[in-house]
N, C-alpha and C positions, 0 to 999 in steps of 0.2 A: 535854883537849879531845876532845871525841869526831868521830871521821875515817873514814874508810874505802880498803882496802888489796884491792888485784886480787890473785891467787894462780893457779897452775896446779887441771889438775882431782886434782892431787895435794896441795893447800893449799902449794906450793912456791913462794917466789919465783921469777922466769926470771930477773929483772933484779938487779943490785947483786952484792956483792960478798961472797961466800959462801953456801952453799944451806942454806934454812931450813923445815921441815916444822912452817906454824905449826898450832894447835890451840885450838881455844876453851877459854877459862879458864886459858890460859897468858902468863905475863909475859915478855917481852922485855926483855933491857938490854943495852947497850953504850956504850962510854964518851963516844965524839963523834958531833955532830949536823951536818950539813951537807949541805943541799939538793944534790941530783944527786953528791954524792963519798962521805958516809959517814954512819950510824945506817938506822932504822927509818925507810921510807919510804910516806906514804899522803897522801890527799887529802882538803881539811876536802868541798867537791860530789863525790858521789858515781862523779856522771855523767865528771869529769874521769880516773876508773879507767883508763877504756876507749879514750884514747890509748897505754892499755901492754897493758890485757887486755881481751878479746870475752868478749861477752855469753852469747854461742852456747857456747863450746868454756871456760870458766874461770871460776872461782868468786870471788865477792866476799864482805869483812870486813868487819865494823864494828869499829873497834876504837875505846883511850882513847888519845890521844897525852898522855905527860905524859914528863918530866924535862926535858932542855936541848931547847926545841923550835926548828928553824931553819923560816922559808920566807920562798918564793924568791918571791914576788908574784904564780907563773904559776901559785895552785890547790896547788902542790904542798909537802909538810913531810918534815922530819926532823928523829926527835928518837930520845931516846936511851934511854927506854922503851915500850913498846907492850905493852898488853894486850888481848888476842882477848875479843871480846865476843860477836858469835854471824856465824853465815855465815848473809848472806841470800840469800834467793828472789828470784826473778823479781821478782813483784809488791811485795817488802820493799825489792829494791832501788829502782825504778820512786816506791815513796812516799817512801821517802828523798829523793831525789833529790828531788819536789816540793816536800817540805819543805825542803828547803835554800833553794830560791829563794823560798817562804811567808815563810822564816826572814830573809832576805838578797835581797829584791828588787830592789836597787840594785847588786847586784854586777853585774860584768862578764863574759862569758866562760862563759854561763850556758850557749850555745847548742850544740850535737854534733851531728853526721853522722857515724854512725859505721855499722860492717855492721852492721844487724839493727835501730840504734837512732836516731831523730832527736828534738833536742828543739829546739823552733823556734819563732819567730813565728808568729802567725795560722795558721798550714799544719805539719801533720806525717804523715809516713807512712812507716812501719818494719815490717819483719818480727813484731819481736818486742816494741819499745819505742817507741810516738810519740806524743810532749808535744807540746801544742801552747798557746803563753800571746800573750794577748791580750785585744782588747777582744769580740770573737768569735772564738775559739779551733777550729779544727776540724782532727779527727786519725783515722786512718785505721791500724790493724795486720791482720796476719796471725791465723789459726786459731792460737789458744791465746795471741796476744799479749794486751799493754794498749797501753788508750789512757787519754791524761789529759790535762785540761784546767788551765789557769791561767789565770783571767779576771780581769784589772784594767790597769792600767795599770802604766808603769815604775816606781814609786814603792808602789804597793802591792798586793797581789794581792787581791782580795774574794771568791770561790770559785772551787773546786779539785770535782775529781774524776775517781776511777781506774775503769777499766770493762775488766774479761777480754771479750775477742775470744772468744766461745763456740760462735758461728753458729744459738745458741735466740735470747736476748736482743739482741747483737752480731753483726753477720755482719762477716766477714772481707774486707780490702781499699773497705769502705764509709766514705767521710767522716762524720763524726757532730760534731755542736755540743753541750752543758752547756747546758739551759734554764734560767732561774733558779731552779727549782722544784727543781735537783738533776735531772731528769729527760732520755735522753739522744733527740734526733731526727735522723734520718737529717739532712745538710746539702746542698742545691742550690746 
């Protein structure tokens, strides 16, 4: 299953139980799996990292979860192999994360406030990262953030889209709505 895993700006875990310098294109094993006590520990939504690690200051994984996988129903897995698959970007992680709810729109727990990052009903506004899903969706970042839209309802999403915070195209700290054309307008 493919998941994603927070790390230091050293690719080090902080949390669990021995320190590990992961590295893409490297396997993980150990022998038991157990949510919050023991294995290899990440999240199938992205966005759910970022109760252990900031957006700002630590870097995020994509990894495979495969062998004995456990989770715990809050977002979160352990399993008992992990394979580094590539460290994302800003804007890598930001589509991830829409795809997951594209993916899984009926999940629960979709929503974050977190420093830098919001992903929310109808309204978002973040530094660095803010979703915003709805039936008009309007979202608001910082210079050099994104914004992104999810427009449908609970049950399904019918378009998406990510937009760098640039202050040519984007300016910074302005609400913006997804027209259905793809195309983005300032929001009153």
């Amino acid at each position: 299953m493919i998941a994603f895993k927070g790390v230091g700006k050293d690719n080090a875990n902080r949390l669990g139980q021995g320190r590990i310098v992961y590295k893409v294109g490297e396997t993980y094993e150990t022998d038991k799996s157990k949510t919050v006590n023991c294995g290899f520990h990440c999240c199938e939504n992205p966005f759910e990292c970022l109760g252990y690690y900031d957006i700002e200051t630590d870097k995020f994984l994509m990894v495979e979860a495969k062998g004995s996988i456990d989770e715990d129903g809050d977002e979160r897995i352990a399993c008992t192999e992990m394979t580094v698959l590539e460290e994302l970007t800003t804007v890598r992680f930001a589509y991830e994360g829409m795809k997951y709810m594209v993916l899984h729109p009926e999940r629960e727990k979709w929503e974050q406030n977190r420093r830098n990052v919001q992903v929310a009903r109808h309204r978002a506004k973040a530094n660095i990262i803010a979703i915003a899903r709805g039936t008009d969706p309007k979202a608001a970042a910082g210079l050099g953030g994104y914004i992104g839209f999810l427009i449908g309802g609970p049950k399904r999403i019918t378009q998406v889209g990510l937009h760098k915070v640039d202050e040519e195209n984007v300016l910074p700290d302005i609400f913006y709505r997804l027209k259905p054309n793809g195309v983005l307008e300032v929001a009153i």
